[in-house]
PARO-641633 format. One record per residue (C-alpha): residue number from 0; residue in three letters; x, y, z. Coordinates in Angstrom, 3 decimals. Example, Ala and Ser with C-alpha at 12.3 -4.5 7.8 and 13.67 -1.06 7.14 Angstrom:
+-----+--------+----------+----------+----------+
: num : residu :     east :    north :       up :
+-----+--------+----------+----------+----------+
:   0 :    ALA :   12.300 :   -4.500 :    7.800 :
:   1 :    SER :   13.670 :   -1.060 :    7.140 :
+-----+--------+----------+----------+----------+
This chain:
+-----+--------+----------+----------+----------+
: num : residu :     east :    north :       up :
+-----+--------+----------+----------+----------+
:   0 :    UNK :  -12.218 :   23.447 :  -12.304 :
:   1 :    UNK :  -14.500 :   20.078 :  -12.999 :
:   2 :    UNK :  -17.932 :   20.534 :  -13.438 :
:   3 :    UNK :  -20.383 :   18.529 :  -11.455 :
:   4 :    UNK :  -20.807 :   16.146 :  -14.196 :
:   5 :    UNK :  -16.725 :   15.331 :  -13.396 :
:   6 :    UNK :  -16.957 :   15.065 :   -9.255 :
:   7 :    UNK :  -17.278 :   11.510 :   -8.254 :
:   8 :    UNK :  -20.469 :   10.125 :   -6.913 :
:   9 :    UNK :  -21.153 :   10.584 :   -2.940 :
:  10 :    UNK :  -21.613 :    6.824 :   -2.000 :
:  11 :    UNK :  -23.468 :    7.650 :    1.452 :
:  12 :    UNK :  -25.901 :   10.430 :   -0.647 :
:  13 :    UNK :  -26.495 :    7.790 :   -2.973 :
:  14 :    UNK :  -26.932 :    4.963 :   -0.341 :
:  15 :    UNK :  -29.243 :    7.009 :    1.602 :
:  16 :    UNK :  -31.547 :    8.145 :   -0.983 :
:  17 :    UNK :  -32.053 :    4.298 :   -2.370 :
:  18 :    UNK :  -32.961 :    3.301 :    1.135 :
:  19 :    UNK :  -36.001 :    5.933 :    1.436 :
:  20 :    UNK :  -36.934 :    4.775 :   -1.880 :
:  21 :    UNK :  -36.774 :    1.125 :   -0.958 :
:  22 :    UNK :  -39.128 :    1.776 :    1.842 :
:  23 :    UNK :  -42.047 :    2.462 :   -0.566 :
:  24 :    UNK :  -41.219 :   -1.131 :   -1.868 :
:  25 :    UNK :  -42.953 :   -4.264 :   -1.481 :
:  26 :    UNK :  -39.603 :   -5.605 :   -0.728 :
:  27 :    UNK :  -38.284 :   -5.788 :    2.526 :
:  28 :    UNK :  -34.310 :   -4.391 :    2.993 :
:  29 :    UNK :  -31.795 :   -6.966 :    4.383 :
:  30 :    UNK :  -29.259 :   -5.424 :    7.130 :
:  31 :    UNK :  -26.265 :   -7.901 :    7.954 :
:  32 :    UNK :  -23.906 :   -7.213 :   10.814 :
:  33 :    UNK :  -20.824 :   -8.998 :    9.975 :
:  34 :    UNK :  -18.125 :  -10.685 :   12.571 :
:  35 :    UNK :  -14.740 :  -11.485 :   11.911 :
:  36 :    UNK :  -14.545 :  -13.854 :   14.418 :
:  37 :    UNK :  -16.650 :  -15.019 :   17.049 :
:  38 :    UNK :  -17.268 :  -12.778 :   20.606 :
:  39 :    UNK :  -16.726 :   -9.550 :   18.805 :
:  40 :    UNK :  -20.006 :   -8.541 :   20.344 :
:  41 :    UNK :  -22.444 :   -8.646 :   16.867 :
:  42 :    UNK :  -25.320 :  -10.090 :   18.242 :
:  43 :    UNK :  -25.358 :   -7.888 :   21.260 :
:  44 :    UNK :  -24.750 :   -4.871 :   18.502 :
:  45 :    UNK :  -28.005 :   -6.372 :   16.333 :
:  46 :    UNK :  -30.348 :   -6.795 :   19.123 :
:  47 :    UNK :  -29.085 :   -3.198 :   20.272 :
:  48 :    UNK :  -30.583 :   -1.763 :   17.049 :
:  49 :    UNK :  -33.788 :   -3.502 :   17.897 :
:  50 :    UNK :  -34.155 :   -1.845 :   20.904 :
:  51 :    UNK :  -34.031 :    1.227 :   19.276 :
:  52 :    UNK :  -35.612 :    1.104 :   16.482 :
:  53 :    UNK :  -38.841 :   -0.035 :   18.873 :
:  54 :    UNK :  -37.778 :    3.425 :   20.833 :
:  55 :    UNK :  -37.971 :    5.159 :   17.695 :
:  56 :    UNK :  -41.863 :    3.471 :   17.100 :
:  57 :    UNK :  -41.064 :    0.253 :   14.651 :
:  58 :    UNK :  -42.715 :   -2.511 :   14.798 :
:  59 :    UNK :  -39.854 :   -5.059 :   15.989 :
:  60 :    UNK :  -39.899 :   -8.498 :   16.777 :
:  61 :    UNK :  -37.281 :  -11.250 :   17.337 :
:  62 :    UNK :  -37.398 :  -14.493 :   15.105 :
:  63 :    UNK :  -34.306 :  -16.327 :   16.618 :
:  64 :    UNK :  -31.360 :  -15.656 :   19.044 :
:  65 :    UNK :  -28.293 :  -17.703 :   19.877 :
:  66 :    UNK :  -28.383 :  -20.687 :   22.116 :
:  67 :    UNK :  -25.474 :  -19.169 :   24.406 :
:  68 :    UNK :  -26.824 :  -15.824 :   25.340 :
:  69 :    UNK :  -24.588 :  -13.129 :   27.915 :
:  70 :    UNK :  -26.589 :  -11.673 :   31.147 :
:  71 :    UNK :  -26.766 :   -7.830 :   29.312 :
:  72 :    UNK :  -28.065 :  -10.079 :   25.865 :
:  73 :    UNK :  -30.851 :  -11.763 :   27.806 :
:  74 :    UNK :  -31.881 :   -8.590 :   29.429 :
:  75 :    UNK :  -31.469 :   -6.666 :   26.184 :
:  76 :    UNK :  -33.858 :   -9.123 :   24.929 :
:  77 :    UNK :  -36.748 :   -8.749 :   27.545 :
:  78 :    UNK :  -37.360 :   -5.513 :   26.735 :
:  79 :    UNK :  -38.502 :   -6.910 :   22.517 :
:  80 :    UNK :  -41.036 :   -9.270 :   21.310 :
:  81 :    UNK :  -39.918 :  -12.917 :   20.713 :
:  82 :    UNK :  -41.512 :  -14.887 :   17.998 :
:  83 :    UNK :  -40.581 :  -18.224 :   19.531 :
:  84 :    UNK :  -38.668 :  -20.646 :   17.503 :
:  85 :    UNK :  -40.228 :  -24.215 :   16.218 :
:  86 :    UNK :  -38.417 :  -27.318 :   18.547 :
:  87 :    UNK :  -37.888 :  -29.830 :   15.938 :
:  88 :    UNK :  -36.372 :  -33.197 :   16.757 :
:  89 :    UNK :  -34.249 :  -34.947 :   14.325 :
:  90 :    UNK :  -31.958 :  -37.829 :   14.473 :
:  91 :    UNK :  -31.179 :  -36.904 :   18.308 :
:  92 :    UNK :  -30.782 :  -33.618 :   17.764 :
:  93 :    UNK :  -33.409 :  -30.821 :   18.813 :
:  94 :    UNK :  -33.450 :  -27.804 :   16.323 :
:  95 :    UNK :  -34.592 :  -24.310 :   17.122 :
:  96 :    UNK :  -36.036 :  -23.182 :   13.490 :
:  97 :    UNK :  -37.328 :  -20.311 :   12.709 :
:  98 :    UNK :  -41.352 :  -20.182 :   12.679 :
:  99 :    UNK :  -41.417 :  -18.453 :    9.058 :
: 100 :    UNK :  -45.481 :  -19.043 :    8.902 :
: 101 :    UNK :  -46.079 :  -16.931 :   12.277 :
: 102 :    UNK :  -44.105 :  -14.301 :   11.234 :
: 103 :    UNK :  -45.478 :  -13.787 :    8.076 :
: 104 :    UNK :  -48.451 :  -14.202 :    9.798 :
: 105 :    UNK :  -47.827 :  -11.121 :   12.215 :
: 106 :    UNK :  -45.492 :   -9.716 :    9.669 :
: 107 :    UNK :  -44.016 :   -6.977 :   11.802 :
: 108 :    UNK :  -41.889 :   -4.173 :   10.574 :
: 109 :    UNK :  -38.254 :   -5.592 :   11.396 :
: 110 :    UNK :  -37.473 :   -9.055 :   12.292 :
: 111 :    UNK :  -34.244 :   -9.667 :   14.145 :
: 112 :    UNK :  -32.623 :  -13.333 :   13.328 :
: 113 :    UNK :  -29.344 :  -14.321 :   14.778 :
: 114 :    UNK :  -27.299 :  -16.740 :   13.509 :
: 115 :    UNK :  -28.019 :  -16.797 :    9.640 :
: 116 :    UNK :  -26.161 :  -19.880 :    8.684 :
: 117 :    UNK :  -27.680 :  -21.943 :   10.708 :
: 118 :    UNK :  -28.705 :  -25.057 :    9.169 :
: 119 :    UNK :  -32.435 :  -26.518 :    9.572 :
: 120 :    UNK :  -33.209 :  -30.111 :   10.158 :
: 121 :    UNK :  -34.576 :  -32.312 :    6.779 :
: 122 :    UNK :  -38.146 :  -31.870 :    5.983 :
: 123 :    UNK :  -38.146 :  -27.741 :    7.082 :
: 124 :    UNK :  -40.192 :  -25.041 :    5.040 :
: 125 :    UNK :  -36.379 :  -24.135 :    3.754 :
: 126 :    UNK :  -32.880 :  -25.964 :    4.315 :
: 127 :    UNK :  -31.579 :  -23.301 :    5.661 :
: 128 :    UNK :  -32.101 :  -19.995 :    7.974 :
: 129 :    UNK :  -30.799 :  -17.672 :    5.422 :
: 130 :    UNK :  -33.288 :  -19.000 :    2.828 :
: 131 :    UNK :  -36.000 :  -18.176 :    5.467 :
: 132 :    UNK :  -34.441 :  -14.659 :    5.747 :
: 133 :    UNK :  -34.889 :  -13.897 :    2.238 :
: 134 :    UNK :  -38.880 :  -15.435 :    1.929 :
: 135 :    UNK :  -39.204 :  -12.644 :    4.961 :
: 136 :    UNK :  -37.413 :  -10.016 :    2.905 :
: 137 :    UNK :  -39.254 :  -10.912 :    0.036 :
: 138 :    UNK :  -42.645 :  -10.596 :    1.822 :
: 139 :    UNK :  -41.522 :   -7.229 :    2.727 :
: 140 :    UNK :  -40.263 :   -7.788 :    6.301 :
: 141 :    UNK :  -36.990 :   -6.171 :    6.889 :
: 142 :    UNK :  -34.915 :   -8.573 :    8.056 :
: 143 :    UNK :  -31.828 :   -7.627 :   10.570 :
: 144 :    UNK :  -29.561 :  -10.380 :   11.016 :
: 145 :    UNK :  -25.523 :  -11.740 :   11.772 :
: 146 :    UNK :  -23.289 :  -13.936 :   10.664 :
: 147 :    UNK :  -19.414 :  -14.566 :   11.040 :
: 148 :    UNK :  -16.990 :  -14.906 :    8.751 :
: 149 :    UNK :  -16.163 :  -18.143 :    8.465 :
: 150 :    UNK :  -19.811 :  -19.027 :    8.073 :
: 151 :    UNK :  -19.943 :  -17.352 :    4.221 :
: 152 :    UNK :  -18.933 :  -20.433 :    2.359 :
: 153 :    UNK :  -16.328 :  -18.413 :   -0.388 :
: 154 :    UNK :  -14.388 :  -17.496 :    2.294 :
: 155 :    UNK :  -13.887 :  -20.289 :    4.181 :
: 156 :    UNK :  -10.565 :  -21.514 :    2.449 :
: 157 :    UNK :   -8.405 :  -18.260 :    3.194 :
: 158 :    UNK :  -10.182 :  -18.400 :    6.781 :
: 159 :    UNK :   -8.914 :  -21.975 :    6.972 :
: 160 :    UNK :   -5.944 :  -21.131 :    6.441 :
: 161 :    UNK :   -5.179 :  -18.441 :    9.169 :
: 162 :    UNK :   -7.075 :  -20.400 :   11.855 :
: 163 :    UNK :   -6.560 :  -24.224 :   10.192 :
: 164 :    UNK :  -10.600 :  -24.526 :   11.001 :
: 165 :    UNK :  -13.333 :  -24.616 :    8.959 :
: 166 :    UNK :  -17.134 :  -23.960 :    9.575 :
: 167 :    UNK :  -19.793 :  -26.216 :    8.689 :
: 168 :    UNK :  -22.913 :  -24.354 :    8.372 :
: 169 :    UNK :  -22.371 :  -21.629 :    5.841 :
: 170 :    UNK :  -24.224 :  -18.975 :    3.964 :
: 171 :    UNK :  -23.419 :  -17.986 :    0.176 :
: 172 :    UNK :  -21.487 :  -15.057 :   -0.381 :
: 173 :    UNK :  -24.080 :  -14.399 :   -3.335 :
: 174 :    UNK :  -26.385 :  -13.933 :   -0.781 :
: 175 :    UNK :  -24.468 :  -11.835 :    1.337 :
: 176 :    UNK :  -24.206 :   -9.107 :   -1.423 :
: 177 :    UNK :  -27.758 :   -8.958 :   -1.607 :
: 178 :    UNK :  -27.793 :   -6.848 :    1.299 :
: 179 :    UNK :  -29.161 :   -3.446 :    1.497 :
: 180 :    UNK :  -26.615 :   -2.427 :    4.317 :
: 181 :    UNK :  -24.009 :   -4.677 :    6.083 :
: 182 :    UNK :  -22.082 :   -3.453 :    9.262 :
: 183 :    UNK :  -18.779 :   -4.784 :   10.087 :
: 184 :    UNK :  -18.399 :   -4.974 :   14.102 :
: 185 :    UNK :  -14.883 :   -3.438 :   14.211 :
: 186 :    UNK :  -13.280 :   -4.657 :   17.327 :
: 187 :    UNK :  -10.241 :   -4.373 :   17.568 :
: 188 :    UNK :   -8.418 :   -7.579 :   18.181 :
: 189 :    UNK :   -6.202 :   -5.914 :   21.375 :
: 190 :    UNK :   -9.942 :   -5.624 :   22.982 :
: 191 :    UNK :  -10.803 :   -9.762 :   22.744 :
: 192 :    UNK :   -7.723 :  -10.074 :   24.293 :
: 193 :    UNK :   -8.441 :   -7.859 :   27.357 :
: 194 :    UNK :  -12.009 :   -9.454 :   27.387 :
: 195 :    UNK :  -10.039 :  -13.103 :   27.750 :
: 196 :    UNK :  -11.039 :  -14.044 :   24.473 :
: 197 :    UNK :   -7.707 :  -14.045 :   23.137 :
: 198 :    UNK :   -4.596 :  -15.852 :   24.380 :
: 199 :    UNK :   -1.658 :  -14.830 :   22.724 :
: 200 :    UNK :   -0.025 :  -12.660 :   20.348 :
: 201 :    UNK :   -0.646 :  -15.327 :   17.395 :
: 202 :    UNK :   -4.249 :  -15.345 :   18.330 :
: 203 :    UNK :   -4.180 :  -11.548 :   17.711 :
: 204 :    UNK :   -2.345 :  -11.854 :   14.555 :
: 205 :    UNK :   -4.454 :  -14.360 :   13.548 :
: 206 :    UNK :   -7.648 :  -11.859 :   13.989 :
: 207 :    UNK :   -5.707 :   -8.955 :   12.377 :
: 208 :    UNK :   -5.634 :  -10.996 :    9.349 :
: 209 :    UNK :   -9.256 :  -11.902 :    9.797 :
: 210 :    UNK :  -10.272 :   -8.635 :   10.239 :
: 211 :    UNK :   -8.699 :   -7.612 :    7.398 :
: 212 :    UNK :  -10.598 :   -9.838 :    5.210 :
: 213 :    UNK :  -13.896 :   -9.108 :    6.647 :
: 214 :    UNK :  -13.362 :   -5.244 :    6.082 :
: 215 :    UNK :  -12.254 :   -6.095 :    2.641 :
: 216 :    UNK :  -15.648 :   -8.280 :    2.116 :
: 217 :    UNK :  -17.665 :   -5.621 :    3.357 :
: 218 :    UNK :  -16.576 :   -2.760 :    1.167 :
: 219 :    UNK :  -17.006 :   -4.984 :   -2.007 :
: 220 :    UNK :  -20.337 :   -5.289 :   -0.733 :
: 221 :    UNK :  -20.778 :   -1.455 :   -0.370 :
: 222 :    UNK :  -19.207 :   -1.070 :   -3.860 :
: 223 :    UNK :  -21.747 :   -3.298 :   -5.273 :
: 224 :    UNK :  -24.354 :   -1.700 :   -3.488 :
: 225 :    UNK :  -23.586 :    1.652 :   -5.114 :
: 226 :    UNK :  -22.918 :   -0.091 :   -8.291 :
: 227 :    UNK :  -26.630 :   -1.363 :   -8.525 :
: 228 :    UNK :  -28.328 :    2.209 :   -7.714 :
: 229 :    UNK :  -26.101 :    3.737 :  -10.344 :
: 230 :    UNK :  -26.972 :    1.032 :  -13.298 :
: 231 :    UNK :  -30.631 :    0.686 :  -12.105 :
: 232 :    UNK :  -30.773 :    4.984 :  -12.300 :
: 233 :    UNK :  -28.891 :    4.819 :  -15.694 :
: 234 :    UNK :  -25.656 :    6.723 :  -14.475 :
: 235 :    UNK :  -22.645 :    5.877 :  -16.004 :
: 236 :    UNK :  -20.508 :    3.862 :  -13.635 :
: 237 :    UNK :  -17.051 :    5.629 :  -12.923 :
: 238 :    UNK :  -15.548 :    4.952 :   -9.987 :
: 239 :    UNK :  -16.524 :    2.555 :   -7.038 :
: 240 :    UNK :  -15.891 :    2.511 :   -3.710 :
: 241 :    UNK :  -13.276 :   -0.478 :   -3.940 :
: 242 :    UNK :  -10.288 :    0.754 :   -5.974 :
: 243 :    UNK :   -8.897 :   -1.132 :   -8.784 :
: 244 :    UNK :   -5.485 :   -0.123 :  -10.539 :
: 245 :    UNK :   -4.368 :   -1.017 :  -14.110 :
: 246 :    UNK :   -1.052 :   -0.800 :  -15.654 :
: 247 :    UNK :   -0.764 :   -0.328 :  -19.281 :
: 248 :    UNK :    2.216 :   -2.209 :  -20.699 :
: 249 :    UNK :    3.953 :   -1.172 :  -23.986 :
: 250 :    UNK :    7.326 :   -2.359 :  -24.945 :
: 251 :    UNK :    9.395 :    1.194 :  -24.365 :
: 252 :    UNK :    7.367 :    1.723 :  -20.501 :
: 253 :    UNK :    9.650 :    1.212 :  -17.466 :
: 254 :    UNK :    7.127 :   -1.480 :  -16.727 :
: 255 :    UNK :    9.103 :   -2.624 :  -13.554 :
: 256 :    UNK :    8.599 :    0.731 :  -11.722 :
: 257 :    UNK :    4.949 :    1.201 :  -12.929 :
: 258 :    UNK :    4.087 :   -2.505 :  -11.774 :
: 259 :    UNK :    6.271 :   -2.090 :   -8.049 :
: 260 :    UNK :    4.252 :    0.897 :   -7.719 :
: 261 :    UNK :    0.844 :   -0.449 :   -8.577 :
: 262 :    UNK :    1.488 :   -3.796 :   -6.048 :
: 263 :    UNK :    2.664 :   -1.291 :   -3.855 :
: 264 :    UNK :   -1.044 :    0.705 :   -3.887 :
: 265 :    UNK :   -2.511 :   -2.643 :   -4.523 :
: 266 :    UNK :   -1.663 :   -3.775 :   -0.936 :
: 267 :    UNK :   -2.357 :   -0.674 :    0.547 :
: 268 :    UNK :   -5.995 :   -0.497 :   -0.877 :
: 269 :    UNK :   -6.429 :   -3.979 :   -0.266 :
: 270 :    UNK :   -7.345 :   -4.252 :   -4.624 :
: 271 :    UNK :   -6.732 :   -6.035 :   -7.559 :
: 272 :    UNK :   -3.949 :   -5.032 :   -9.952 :
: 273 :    UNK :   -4.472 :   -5.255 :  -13.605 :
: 274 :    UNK :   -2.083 :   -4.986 :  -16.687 :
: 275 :    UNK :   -2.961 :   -4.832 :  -19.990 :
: 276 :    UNK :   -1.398 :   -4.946 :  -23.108 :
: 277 :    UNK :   -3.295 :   -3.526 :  -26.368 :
: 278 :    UNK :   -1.552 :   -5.838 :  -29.096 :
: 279 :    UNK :    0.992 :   -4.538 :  -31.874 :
: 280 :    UNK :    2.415 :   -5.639 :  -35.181 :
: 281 :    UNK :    6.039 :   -5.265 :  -36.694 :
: 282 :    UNK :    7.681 :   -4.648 :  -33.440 :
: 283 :    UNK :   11.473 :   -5.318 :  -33.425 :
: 284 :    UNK :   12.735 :   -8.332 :  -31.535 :
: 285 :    UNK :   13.836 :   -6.027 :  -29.070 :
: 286 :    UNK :   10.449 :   -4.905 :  -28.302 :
: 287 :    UNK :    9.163 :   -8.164 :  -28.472 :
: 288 :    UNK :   11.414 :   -9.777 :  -25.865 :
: 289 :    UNK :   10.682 :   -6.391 :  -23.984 :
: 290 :    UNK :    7.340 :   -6.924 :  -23.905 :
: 291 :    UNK :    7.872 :  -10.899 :  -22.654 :
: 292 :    UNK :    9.583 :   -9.565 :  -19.714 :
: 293 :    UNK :    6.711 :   -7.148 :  -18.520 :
: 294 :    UNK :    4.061 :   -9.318 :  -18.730 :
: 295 :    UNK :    6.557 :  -12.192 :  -16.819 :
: 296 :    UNK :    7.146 :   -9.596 :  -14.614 :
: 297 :    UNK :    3.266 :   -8.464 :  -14.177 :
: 298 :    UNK :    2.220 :  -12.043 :  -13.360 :
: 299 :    UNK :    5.316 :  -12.369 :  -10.486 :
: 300 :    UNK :    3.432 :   -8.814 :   -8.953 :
: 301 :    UNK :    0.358 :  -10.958 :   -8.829 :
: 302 :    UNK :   -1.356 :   -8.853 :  -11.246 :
: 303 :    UNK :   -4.440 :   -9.924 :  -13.738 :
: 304 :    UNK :   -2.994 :  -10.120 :  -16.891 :
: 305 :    UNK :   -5.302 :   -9.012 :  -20.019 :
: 306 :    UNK :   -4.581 :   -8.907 :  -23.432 :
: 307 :    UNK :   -6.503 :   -6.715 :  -26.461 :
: 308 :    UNK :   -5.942 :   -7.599 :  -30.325 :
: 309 :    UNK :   -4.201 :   -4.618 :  -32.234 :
: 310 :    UNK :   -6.953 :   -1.229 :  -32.664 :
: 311 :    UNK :   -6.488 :    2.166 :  -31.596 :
: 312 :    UNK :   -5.401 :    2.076 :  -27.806 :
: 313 :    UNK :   -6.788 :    4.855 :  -26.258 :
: 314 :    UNK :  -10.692 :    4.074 :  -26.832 :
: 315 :    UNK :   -9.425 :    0.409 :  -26.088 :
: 316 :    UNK :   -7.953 :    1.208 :  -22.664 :
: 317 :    UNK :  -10.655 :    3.425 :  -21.865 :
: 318 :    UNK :  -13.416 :    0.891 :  -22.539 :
: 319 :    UNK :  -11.384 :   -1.992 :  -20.625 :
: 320 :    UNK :  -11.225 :    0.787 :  -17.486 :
: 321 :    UNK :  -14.725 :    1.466 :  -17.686 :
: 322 :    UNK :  -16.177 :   -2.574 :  -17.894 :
: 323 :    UNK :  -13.383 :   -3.190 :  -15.134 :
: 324 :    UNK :  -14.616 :    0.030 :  -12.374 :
: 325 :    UNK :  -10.854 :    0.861 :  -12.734 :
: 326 :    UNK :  -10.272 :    3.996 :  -10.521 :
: 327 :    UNK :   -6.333 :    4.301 :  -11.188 :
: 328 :    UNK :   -4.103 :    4.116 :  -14.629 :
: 329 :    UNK :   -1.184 :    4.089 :  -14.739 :
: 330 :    UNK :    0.716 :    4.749 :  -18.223 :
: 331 :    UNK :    4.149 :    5.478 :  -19.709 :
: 332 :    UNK :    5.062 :    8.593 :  -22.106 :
: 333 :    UNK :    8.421 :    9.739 :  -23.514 :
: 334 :    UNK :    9.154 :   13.515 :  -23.199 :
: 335 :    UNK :   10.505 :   15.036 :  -26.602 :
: 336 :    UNK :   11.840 :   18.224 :  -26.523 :
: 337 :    UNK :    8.929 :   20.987 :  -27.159 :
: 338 :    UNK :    6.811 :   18.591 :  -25.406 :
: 339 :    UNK :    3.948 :   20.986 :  -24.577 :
: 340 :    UNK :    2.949 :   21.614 :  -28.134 :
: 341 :    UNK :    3.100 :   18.251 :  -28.900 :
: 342 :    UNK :    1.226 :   16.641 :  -25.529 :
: 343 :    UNK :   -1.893 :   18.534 :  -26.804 :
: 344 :    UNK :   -2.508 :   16.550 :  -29.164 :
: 345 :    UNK :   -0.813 :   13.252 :  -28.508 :
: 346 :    UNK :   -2.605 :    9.929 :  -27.805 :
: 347 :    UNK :   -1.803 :   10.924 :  -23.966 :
: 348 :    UNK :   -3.923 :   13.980 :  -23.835 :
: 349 :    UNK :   -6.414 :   11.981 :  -26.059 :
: 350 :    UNK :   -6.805 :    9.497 :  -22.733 :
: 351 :    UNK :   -6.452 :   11.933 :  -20.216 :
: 352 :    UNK :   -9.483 :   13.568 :  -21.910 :
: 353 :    UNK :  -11.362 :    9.844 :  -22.422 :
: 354 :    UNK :  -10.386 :    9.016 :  -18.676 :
: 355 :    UNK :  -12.548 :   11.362 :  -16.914 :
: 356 :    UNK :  -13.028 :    9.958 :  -13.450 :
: 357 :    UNK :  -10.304 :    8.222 :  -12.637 :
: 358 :    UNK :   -6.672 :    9.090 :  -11.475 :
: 359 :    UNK :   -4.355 :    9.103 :  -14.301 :
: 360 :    UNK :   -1.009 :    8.820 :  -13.214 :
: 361 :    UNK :    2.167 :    9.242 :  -15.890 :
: 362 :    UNK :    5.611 :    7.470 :  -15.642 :
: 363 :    UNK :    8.586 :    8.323 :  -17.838 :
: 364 :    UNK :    9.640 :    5.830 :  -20.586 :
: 365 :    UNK :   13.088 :    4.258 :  -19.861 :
: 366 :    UNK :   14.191 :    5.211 :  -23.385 :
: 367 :    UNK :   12.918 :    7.457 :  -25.645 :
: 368 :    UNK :   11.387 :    6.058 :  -29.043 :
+-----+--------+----------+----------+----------+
């Protein structure tokens, strides 16, 4: 039976306890609700948690809403505190930015600011709304705020792709994994379409593939959430909440089936797949042209290909695992006869012993050695 030591780390324990110690902070905590596309309802779902975190006795206040607002938004908003935005004119355009210096000079509890990429006109405190975010957050305001998808800048090519449009006010993704806590507003895509937001089937395969990217993005951001509170505690960093999966290559594995199998959990995990190949001398042309085709066939799976010179391979492998979060290995072994005396103290047990915390799983050589 593993010990405690061996159990993997509860993300939501860990999550919550850095949150109650935030709060003794200078710092403000940054909460993002994230949309995959637009009229998924995240602004209505921000503003919501205003509301009740005034119920609950916060000091709340509203810093900026959208321009186009729905009848149950505008009366959601009359019942919280509005911190009017500045009306700046610039080259024919009027600009609602936020009014940074009156907040700070109230400096409430929560703030509530919609739209985070917007962009402000030349000549504002900051260029841009999410850089007035994080001078709130940094004065210790907590800051609750949303932002679409195609507004974070390093994912605008693959959302360009499924929609063939691109945003032009962004926000970093750097800045978007700064965040204490983000919320993906799940909608399902079937829903837009009953709401008239969606026309046709395309448009709802379109979102599926949207949505898919935006869940993706937001458990990366989890994982590096988690990541932080265990390196900033000094705990030894495991396993994350994203998986990753590496296949070891040697020339005698059945590479092929180890590599189908890893795309196979790869895709279905939404992950990156890794091989890697600890170097070795005075192998027979055989092996060598073996070991040609696996990687070949590695980089056709779409895997990241790594390479380590010639040392012993099970502290190699386990160090690699460990810098990389890897969660799953996957490794070959022949089976000699009297293979339980000899599996004790093989390099195999060796790395099932060095691999504590992740999921080891074994595939048969093609050929014994």
């Amino acid at each position: 039976m593993p010990s405690d030591s061996d159990r993997r780390p509860d993300p939501e324990a860990l999550l919550r306890q850095v949150e109650a110690e935030e709060t003794s902070e200078h710092r403000g905590r940054l909460k993002i609700f994230l949309g995959y596309a637009s009229r998924v309802g995240k602004s209505f779902r921000m503003f919501d948690e205003g509301r009740r975190r005034k119920q609950r006795g916060q000091d709340v206040v509203v810093g900026a809403v959208q321009s186009k607002q729905s009848p149950e938004l505008v009366q959601l908003l009359a019942t919280l505190e509005v911190v009017p935005t500045l009306k700046v004119e610039a080259k024919g355009k009027i600009y609602d930015v936020l009014d940074v210096a009156s907040i700070l000079k109230r400096h409430p509890e929560v703030c509530m600011v919609d739209e985070l990429a917007y962009d402000n006109p030349p000549g504002s405190r900051n260029s841009k709304r999410w850089r007035d975010v994080r001078e709130l957050v940094h004065d210790g305001i907590t800051v609750v705020t949303a932002v679409n998808l195609q507004h974070i800048a390093e994912q605008q090519d693959a959302v360009e792709k499924i929609t063939g449009k691109r945003a032009t006010q962004t926000v970093p993704e750097k800045f978007i994994r700064t965040a204490d806590e983000i919320v993906l507003v799940d909608t399902p895509p079937e829903d837009l379409r009953n709401r008239g937001a969606v026309a046709s089937m395309s448009d709802i395969h379109r979102l599926s593939a949207l949505r898919e990217l935006a869940l993706l993005l937001a458990a990366e951001v989890v994982d590096g959430q988690l990541q932080r509170y265990l390196q900033s505690h000094g705990i030894e960093m495991l396993l994350g909440g994203q998986e990753r999966i590496l296949v070891c290559i040697t020339p005698r594995s059945n590479a092929r089936k180890m590599l189908e199998s890893g795309r196979r959990n790869a895709d279905r995990f939404h992950c990156d797949l890794l091989a890697l190949y600890v170097e070795q001398s005075n192998l027979s042309k055989e092996d060598e042209a073996a070991v040609r085709s696996h990687i070949a066939f590695a980089k056709k799976c779409g895997a990241e290909v790594h390479f380590l010179p010639e040392q012993d391979s099970v502290p190699a492998i386990v160090e690699f695992s460990r810098a990389h979060a890897v969660t799953q290995l996957f490794v070959g072994h022949s089976v000699p006869s009297g293979w339980r005396e000899i599996l004790s103290r093989n390099a195999l047990d060796r790395l099932i012993q060095a691999a504590k915390g992740m999921d080891v799983r074994i595939f048969p050589h093609m050929t014994p050695p």
